[in-house]
C-alpha positions in Angstrom: 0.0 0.0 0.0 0.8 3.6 -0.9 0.8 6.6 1.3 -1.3 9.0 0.0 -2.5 12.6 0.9 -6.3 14.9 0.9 -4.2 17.6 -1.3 -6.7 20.2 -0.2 -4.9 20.3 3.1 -2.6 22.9 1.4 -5.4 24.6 -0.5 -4.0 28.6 0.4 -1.0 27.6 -1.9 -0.2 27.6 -5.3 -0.5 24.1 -6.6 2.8 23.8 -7.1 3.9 24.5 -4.0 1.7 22.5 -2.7 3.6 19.6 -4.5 6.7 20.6 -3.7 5.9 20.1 -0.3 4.3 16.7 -0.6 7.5 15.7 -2.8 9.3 16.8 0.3 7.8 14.0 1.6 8.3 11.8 -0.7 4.5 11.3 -1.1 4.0 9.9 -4.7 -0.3 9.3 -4.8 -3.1 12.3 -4.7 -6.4 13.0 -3.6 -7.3 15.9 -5.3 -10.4 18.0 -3.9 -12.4 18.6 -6.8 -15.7 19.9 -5.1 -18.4 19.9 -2.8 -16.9 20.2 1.1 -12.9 19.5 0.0 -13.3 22.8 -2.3 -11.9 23.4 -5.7 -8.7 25.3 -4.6 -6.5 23.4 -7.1 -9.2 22.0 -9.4 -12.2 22.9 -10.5 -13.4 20.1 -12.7 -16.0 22.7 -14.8 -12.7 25.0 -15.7 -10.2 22.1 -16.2 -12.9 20.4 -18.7 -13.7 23.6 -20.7 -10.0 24.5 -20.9 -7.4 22.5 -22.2 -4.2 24.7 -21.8 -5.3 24.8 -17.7 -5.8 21.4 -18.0 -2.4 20.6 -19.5 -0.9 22.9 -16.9 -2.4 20.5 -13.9 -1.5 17.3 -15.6 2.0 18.5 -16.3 2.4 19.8 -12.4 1.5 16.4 -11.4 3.9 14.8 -14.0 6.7 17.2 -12.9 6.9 16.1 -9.2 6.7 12.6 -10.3 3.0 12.0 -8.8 -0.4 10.3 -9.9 -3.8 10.6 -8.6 -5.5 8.0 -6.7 -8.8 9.5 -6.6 -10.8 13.1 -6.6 -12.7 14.1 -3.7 -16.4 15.5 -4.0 -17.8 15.4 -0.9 -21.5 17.2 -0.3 -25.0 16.7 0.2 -26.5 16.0 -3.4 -29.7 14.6 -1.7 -30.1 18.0 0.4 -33.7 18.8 0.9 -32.8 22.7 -0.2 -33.1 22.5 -4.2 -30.6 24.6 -4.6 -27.7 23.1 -2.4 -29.1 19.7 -3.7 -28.3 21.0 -7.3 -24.4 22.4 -6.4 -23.4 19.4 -5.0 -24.6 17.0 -7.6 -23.1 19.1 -10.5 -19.9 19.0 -8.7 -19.9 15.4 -8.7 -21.0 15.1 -12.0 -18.4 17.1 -13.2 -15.9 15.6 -10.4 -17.0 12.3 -12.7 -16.4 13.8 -16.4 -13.0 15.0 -15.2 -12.1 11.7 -13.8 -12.9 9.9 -17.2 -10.3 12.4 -19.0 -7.8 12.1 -16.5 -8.1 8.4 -16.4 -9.1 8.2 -12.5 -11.2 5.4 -11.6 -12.1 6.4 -8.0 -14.7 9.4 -6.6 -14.7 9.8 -3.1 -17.9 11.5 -1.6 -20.9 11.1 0.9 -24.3 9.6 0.3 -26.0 12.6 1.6 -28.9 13.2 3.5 -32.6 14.4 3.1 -35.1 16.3 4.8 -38.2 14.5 6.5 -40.5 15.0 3.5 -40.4 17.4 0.2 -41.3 20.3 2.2 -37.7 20.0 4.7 -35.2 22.7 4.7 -32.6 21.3 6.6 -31.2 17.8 6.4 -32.9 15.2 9.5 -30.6 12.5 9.9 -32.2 9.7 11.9 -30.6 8.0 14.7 -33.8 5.7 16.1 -36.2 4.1 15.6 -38.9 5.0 17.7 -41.4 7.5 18.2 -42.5 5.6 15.1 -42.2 9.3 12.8 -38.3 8.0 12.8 -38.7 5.0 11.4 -41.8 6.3 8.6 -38.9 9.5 7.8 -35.8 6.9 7.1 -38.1 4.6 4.7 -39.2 7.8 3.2 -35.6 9.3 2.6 -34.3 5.5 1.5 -37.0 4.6 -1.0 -37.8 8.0 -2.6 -34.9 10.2 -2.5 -31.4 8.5 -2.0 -31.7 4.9 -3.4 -33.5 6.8 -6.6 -30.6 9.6 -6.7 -27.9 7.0 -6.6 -29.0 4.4 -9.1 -28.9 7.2 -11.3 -25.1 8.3 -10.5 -24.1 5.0 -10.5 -25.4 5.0 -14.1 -23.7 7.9 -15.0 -20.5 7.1 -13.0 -20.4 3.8 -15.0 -21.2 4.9 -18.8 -18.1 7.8 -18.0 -15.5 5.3 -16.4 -15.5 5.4 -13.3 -16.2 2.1 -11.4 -15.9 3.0 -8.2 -17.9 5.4 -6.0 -16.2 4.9 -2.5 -18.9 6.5 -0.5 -17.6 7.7 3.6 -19.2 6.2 6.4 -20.1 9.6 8.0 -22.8 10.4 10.6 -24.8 13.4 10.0 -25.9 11.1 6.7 -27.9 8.2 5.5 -24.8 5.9 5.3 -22.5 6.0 8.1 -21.8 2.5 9.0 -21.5 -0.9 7.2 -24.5 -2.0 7.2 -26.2 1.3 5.6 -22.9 1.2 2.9 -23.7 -2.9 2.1 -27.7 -1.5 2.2 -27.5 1.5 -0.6 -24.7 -1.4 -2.5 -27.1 -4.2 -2.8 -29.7 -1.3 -3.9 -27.8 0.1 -6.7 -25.3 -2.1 -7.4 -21.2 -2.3 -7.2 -20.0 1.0 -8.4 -20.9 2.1 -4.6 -18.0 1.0 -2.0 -16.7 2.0 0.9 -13.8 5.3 1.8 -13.2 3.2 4.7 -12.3 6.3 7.2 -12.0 4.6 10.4 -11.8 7.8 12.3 -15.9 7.9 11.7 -16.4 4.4 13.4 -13.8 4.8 16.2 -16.0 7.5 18.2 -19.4 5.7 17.3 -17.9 2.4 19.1 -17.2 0.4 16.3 -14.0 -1.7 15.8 -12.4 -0.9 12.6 -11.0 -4.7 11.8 -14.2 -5.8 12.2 -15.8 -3.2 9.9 -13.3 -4.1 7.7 -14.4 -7.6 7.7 -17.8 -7.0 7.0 -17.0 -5.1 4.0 -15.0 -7.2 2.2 -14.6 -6.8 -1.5 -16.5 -3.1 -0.9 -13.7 -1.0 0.5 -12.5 0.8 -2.4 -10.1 3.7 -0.7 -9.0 4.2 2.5 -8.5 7.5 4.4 -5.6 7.7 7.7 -7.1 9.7 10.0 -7.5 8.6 13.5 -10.0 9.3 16.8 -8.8 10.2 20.3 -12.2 9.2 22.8 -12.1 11.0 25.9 -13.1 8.2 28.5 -14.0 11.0 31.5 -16.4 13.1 28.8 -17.7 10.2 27.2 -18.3 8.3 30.8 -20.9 11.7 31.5 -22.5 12.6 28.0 -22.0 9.3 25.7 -20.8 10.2 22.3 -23.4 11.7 20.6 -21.4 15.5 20.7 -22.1 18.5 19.4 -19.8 20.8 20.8 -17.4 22.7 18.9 -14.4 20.9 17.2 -12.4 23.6 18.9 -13.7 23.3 22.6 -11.6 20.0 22.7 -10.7 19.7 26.8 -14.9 19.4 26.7 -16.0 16.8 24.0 -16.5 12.9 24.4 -13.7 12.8 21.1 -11.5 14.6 19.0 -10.1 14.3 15.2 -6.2 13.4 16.0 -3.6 12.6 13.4 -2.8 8.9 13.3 -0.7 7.6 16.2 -2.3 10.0 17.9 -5.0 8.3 19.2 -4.7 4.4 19.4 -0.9 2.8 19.0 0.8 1.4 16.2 0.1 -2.4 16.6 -4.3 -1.3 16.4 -2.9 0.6 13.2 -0.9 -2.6 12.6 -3.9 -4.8 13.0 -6.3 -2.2 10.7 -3.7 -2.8 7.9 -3.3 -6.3 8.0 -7.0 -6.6 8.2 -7.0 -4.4 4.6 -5.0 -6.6 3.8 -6.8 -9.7 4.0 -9.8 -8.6 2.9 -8.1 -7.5 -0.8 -7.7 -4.0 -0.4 -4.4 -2.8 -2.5 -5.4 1.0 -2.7 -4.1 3.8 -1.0 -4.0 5.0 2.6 -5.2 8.8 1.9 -4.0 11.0 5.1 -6.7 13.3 5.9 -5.7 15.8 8.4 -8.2 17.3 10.9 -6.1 17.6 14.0 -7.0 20.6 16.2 -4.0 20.4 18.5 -1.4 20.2 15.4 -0.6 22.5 12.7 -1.4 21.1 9.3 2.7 20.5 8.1 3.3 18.8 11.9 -0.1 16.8 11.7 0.6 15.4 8.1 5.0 14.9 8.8 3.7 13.2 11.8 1.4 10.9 10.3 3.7 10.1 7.2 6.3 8.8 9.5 4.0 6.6 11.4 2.6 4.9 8.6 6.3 4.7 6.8 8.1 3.5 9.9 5.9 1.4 12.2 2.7 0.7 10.2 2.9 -0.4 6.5 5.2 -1.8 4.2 4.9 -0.8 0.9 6.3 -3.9 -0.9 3.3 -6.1 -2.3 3.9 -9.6 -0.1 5.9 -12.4 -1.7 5.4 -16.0 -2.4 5.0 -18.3 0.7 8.2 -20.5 0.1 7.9 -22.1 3.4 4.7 -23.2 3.3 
């Protein structure tokens, strides 16, 4: 496996210094924000595709520091119950797509998304139980008439431009957040949907990551390094349900660390072997979202922790002894 980094982390530079810094690094794989929540700092798919000398310009950057891109990264709301958000997000994905079949990319990382209660909603409603009974009658509604409808028709569109593989986050706050919603929207509309296997997500909602990683065998189709520190204290008086400021860290149940950070290399150890061994050969995408590190410590930090006590980057050999 490949380290690889969320490029937009640098997104107040100039592309090229960006790279320069990553090459530093000696990062050779991108993921390049290319819309929706990850911005369009260093690539806007609608300019890139209507210009071909801008084009040429970011191919040949990437060429020039000896890079290739793993994936782009669309991340938004395209279900969102306000028309108009609902509208921004899915052209950026759609044009996140077009790009990605000139550019030869395979891979669109993004969110399912989340609706409103009904097709009067303003504001997304992301259920978290099942009873009062309205709960349950609001997630059939939002699975049978808005998402699993909106996604059978990306997938279609994904698929007739190229690009095979949707790897969708598990991320509360929408409709799939966890295995079993991913394997539910999959079996819905098919195989083009997978898994960004973030396990900083499913850390602070009390999942184990190897055995997330189990149950989605063959559906894990990019991976992002970012890990969870719980506070046991916080957590042990509110639970983990938080909504308190990412900043107001000394106060919530968990915080966004960079990897190493918040569980040891042998769990990291075991996440990786567990990739492993369910197929996955992709990348492991750093995404930095540390609050107590700047963004060049958080991501030098987590570079040398994957390069020096996590992963080895050599595909394994044949099992002579055996």
């Amino acid at each position: 496996m490949n380290i690889c980094i969320l490029e937009n982390l640098f997104g107040y530079l100039t592309f090229d210094e960006s790279l320069s810094k990553l090459e530093a690094l000696g990062i050779k794989k991108l993921e390049i924000g290319a819309g929706g929540y990850p911005g369009k700092s260093h690539c806007d798919p609608k300019v890139l595709l209507a210009d071909s000398e801008k084009l040429k310009e970011f191919t040949d950057t990437i060429k020039r520091h000896g890079m290739e891109i793993a994936a782009l990264a669309c991340h938004g709301n395209p279900v969102h119950p306000n028309k108009d958000k609902a509208k921004g997000y899915d052209e950026d994905f759609k044009n996140a797509i077009l790009l990605a079949e000139v550019l030869g990319v395979d891979t669109i990382v993004g969110f399912s998304g989340c609706p409103g209660d009904s097709e009067s909603s303003v504001r997304p409603n992301w259920v978290t139980c099942s009873w009062p009974p309205d709960y349950s009658e609001t997630l059939k509604w939002q699975w049978e008439e808005v998402l699993i409808p909106y996604w059978k028709e990306t997938v279609a569109f994904a698929a007739s431009h190229g690009v095979n593989k949707i790897a969708l986050e598990m991320h509360p706050g929408f409709c799939v957040y966890n295995p079993s919603t991913l394997l539910r929207l999959r079996e819905a509309v098919g195989d083009v949907i997978g898994a960004n296997f973030d396990p900083s997500h499913l850390i602070w909602q009390g999942m184990d990551p190897v055995a997330a990683i189990r149950e989605l065998k063959g559906a894990i189709y990019h991976v992002h390094a970012k890990d969870t520190k719980v506070d046991v204290y916080n957590t042990a008086k509110n639970g983990v349900l938080d909504t308190r400021r990412y900043t107001n860290e000394a106060e919530r149940s968990w915080i966004f660390r960079t990897v190493g950070y918040g569980h040891d290399a042998q769990y990291w150890r075991d996440m990786i072997s567990s990739l492993r061994m369910a197929g996955y050969e992709g990348v492991l995408s750093i995404e930095h979202e540390d609050s107590l590190m700047s963004v060049e410590e958080g991501l030098s930090k987590a570079v040398e922790f994957l390069r020096s006590s996590v992963i080895g980057e050599e595909k394994p050999g044949s099992i002579s002894w055996a």
